[in-house]
C-alpha positions in Angstrom: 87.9 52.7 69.4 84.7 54.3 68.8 83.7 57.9 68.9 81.1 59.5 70.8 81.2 63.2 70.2 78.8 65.7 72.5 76.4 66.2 70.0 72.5 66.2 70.6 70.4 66.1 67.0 73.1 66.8 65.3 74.6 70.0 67.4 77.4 70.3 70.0 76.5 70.3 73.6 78.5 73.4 75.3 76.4 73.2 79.0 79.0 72.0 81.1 76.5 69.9 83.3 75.0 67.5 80.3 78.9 67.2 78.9 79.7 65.7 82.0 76.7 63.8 82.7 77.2 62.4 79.3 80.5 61.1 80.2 79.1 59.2 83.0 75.5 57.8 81.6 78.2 56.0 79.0 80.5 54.9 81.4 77.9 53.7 83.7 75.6 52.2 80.9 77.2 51.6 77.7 79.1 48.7 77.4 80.6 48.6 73.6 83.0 46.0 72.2 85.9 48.5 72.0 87.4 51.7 74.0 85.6 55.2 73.2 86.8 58.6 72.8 84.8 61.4 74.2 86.2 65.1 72.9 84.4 67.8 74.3 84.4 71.4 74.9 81.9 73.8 77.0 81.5 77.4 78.0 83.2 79.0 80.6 83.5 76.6 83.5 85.8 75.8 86.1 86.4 72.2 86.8 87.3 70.7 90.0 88.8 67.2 91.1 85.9 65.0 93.6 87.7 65.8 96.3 88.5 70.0 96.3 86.4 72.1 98.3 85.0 74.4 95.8 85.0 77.3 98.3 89.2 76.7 98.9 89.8 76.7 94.9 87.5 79.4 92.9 87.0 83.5 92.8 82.7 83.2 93.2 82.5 87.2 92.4 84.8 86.8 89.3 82.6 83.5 88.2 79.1 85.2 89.2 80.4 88.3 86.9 81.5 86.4 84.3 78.6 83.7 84.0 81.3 80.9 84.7 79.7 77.5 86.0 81.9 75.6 88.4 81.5 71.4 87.8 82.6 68.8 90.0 84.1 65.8 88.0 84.5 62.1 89.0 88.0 62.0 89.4 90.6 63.4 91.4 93.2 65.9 90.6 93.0 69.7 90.5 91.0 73.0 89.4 90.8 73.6 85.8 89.7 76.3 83.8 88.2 75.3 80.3 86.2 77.1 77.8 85.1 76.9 73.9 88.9 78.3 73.0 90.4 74.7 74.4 89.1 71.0 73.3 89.0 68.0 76.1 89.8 64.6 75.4 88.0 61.5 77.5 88.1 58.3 77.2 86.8 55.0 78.3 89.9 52.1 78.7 89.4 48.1 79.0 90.8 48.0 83.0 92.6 45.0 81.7 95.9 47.0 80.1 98.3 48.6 82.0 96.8 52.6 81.3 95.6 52.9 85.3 97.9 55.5 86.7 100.4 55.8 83.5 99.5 59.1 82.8 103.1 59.0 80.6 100.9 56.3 78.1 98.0 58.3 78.2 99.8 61.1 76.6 101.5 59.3 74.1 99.3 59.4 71.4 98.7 63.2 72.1 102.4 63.7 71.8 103.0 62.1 68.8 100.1 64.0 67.3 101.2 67.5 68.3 105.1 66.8 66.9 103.3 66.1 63.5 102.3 69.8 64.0 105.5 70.7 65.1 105.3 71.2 68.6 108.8 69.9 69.9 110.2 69.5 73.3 107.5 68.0 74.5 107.3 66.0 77.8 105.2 64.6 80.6 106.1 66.0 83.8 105.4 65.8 87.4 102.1 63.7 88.6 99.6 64.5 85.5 101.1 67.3 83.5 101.8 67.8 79.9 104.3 70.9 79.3 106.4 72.1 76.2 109.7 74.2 77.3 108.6 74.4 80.6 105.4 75.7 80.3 102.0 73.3 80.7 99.5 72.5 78.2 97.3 70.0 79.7 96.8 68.1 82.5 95.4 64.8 83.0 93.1 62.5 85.2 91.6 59.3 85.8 89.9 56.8 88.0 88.9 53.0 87.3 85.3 52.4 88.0 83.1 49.2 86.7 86.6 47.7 85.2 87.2 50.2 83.3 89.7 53.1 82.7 88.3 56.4 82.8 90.8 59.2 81.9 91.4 62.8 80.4 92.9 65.7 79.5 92.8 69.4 78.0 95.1 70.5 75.3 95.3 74.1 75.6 95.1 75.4 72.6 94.6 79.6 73.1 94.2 79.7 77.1 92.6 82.6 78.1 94.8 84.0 80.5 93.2 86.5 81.9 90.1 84.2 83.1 93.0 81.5 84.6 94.5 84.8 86.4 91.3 85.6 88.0 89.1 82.3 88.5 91.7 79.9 89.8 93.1 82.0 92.7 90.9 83.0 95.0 94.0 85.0 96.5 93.4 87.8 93.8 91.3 90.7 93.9 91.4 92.4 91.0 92.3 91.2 87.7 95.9 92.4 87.4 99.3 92.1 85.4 101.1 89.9 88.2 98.2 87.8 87.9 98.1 87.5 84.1 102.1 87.1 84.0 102.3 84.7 87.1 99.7 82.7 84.3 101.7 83.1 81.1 104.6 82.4 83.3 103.4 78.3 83.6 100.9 78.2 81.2 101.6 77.6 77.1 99.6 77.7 74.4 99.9 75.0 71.7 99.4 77.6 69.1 102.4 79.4 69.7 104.4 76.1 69.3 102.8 74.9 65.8 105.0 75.0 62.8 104.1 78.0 60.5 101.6 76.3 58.4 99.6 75.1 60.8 100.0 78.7 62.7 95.7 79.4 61.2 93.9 76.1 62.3 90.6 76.7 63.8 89.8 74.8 66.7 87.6 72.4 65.0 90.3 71.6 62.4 92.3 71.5 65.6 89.8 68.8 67.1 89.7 66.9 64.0 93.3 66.2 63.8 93.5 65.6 67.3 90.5 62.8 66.6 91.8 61.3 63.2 95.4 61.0 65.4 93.7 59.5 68.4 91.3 57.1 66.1 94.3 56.3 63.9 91.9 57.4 60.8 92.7 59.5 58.1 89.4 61.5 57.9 86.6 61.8 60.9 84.3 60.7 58.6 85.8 57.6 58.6 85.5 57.1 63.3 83.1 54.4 64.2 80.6 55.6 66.1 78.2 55.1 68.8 75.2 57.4 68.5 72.8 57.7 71.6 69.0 56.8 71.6 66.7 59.0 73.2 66.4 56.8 76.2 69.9 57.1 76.6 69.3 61.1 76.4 66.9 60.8 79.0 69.8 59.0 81.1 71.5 61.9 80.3 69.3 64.5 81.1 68.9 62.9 84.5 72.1 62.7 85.4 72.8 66.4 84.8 69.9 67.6 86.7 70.8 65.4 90.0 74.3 66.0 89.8 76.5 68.3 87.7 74.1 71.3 87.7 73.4 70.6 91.4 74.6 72.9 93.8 74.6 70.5 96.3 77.5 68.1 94.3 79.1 71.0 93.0 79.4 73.0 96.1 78.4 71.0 99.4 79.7 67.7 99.6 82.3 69.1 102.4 81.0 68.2 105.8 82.8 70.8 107.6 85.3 73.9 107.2 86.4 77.1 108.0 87.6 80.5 107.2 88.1 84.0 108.0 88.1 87.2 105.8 89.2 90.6 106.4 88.9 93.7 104.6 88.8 97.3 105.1 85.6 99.2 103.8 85.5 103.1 103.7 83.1 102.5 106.7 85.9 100.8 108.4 87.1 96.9 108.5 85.2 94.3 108.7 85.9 90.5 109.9 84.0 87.8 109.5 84.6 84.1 111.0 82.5 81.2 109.6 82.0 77.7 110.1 80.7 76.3 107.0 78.8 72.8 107.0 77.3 71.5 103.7 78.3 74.5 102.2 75.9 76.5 104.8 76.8 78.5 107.3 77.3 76.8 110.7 78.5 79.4 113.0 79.0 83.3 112.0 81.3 85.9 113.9 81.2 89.8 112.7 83.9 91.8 114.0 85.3 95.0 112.9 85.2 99.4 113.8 82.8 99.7 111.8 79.7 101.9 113.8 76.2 101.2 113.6 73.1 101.5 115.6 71.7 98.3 115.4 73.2 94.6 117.2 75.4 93.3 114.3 74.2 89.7 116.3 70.9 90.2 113.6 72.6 89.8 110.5 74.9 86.9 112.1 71.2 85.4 112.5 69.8 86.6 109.4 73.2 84.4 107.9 72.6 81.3 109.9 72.2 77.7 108.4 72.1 80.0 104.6 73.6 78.1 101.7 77.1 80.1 100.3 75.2 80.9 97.3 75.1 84.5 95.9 71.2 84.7 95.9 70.8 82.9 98.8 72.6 85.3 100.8 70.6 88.3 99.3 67.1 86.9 100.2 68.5 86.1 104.0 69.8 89.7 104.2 66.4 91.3 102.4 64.7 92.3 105.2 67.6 94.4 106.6 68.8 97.4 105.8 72.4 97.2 106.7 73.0 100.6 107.2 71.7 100.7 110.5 74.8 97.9 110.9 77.3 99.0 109.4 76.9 102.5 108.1 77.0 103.0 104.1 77.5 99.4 102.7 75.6 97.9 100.1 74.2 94.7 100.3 76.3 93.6 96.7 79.8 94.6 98.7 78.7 92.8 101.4 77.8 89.2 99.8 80.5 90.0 97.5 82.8 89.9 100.8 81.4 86.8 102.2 81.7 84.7 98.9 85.2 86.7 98.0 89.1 84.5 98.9 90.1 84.0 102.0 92.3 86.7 103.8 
């Protein structure tokens, strides 16, 4: 199996758009003699199966706050949360075996590897799920494409709960201890589990091990690799700027949905229906007892045919003050209301 690691010149790649586009420039183009092994990690990004509606699965505010990217992946499956505290693990499979939709198989190797660390009472559970008394560790996809098998996972090594708390469920407000306990409450952490000696590995000794055990080598040194050309970068680069860092895959490949929201402001409550196509506003409604002196039809016009993006919104709304709408209301409480979960 060869290894192809998310390096460029040398250094890791953390922007979650080129990891992925990576991924897919080698499955789409690179054609090797043997299966490959892609572990990767990035900053804070949330990423969701091909078919989720972004909109139905993220907290936006929480993510614009927090500089979190949201990627849309080639296969299926759910929202997942994964930062530089957690390594990935991709591969490429000959379509030929029997690993298409044996998500028990894919894991095997990974459990093997984490009992030599001393995590027991491990076991593969439900659809796609790794989880070790009870509680998940990773979870797994995969789709066949060209022939071959092209699969994953994340081994949670320290999950940040709070961020899983907040940017997974767009039902929460306000980071809070439900949240974070409802979290810790299915969610493990690897570390927790390792015997006491391996209590202090880093994540890169962590992502070594997890290599050696995957390669079946005794020192990384030792992986046979496949190192990409620059015309393979430029495949790369590409791929990355028409696709995973483009709002349009990431956020508007729905043709059509909608929602409602609700919430009471000190000026009153305000609801707002929208009809969402392309990830831009089809049809706008603006309800509430809220006074102002203006018709509140303006900013429903204002909003028309305007991407759900944070700075989109804010350049429709610039040329209106909204207190002559709504009263005293900012324009940041107010796109934070449009973009915030559903009621």
């Amino acid at each position: 199996m060869y290894l192809i690691e998310s390096k460029r010149n040398g250094e890791w790649i953390y922007d979650p758009g080129t990891v992925m586009a990576l991924q897919e420039y080698v499955k789409d183009h690179i054609f090797l003699d043997e299966d490959v092994l892609f572990p990767y990690m990035m900053h804070p990004a949330v990423q969701i199966g091909k078919f989720q509606n972004a909109y139905e699965e993220i907290n936006q505010p929480y993510m614009d706050e927090h500089d979190i990217k949201i990627i849309r992946r080639e296969t299926g499956g759910g929202a997942i949360y994964l930062d530089d505290r957690n390594m990935s693990f991709c591969f490429l499979f000959d379509g030929s075996n029997d690993i298409y939709g044996n998500y028990a198989r894919l894991y095997e190797p990974a459990i093997r590897a984490l009992e030599k660390l001393g995590v027991h009472n491990l076991e593969y559970h439900g659809r796609n799920d790794l989880i070790v008394d009870g509680k998940k560790i990773s979870g797994a996809a995969m789709t066949l494409q060209q022939g071959r098998v092209y699969a994953g996972y994340s081994l949670l090594l320290d999950p940040n709960y709070e961020a899983m708390a907040s940017v997974l469920n767009p039902n929460h407000k306000k980071i809070g201890a439900h949240g974070i306990q409802s979290v810790r409450s299915r969610v493990g952490s690897i570390r927790s589990h390792v015997a006491p000696a391996y209590q202090d590995m880093t994540m890169w000794e962590f992502t070594d091990y997890m290599i050696c055990q995957l390669l079946d080598i005794t020192d990384v040194r030792e992986a046979k690799r496949y190192e990409l050309t620059p015309e393979d970068w430029a495949g790369v680069d590409q791929i990355a700027a028409a696709k995973y860092n483009n709002w349009d895959w990431n956020y508007g490949r729905f043709h059509q949905f909608g929602y409602h929201l609700t919430k009471r402001f000190p000026i009153g409550t305000i609801r707002i229906d929208l009809s969402v196509e392309h990830a831009k506003i089809a049809a706008i409604q603006i309800t509430g007892d809220f006074f102002g002196t203006k018709d509140i039809k303006e900013v429903e016009e204002a909003l028309m045919r305007v991407r759900l993006r944070k700075e989109d919104l804010f350049s429709a709304l610039e040329p209106l003050d909204l207190a002559y709408y709504f009263g005293d209301l900012t324009k940041e409480d107010f796109v934070s209301f449009i973009l915030s979960e559903k009621a």
